[in-house]
C-alpha positions in Angstrom: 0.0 0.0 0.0 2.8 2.4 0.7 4.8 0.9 -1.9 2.0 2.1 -4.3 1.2 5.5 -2.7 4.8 6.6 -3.2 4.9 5.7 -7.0 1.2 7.7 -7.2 2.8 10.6 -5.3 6.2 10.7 -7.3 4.2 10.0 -10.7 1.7 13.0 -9.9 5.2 15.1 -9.7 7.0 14.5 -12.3 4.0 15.6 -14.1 3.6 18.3 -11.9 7.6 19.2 -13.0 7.4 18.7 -16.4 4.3 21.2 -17.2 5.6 23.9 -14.8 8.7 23.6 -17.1 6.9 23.4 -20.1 4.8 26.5 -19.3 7.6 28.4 -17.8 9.1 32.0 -19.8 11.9 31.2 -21.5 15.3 33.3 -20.8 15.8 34.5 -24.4 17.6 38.3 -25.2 15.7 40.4 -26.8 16.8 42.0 -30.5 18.7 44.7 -30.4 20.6 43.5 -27.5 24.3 44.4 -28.3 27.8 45.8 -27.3 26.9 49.5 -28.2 30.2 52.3 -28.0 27.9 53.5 -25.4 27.7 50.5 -23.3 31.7 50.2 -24.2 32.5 53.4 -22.4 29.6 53.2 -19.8 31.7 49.7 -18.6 34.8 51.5 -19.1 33.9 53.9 -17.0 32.9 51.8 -13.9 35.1 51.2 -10.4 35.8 47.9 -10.3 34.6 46.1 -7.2 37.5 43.4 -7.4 40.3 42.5 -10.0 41.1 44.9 -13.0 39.0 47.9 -14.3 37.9 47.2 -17.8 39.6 49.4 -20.9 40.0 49.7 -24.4 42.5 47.1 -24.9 39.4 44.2 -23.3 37.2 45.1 -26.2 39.7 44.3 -28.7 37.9 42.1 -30.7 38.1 39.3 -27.8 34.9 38.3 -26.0 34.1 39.6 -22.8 31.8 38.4 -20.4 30.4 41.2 -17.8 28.0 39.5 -14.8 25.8 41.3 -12.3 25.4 40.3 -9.1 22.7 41.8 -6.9 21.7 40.7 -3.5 18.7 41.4 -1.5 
């Protein structure tokens, strides 16, 4: 009886799992999302919190990776 209960209860959530994720928003950019010479020297610009402050010489035709981290 338990046996059975358990494999009703996990069945139930995978279901449960899979249509939340199948009804979620996806994470996609939006168009016109793109490294701008305004966003270039608005980054330039910033004090870095740790490591080196970000010039020129990063945007050289090398990717760069810039991540925000906020806590609440």
């Amino acid at each position: 009886m338990k046996l059975a209960r358990i494999f009703i209860m996990l069945t139930v959530g995978a279901f449960a799992f899979s249509a939340a994720i199948s009804f979620a928003p996806k994470a996609i950019a939006g168009p016109g999302l793109s490294l701008t010479e305004n966003v270039k020297e608005g980054l330039i610009g910033l004090k870095p919190v740790r490591g080196v402050a970000v010039t020129n010489e990063l945007f050289d035709g090398k990717p760069l990776l810039v991540v925000f981290f906020a806590s609440w």
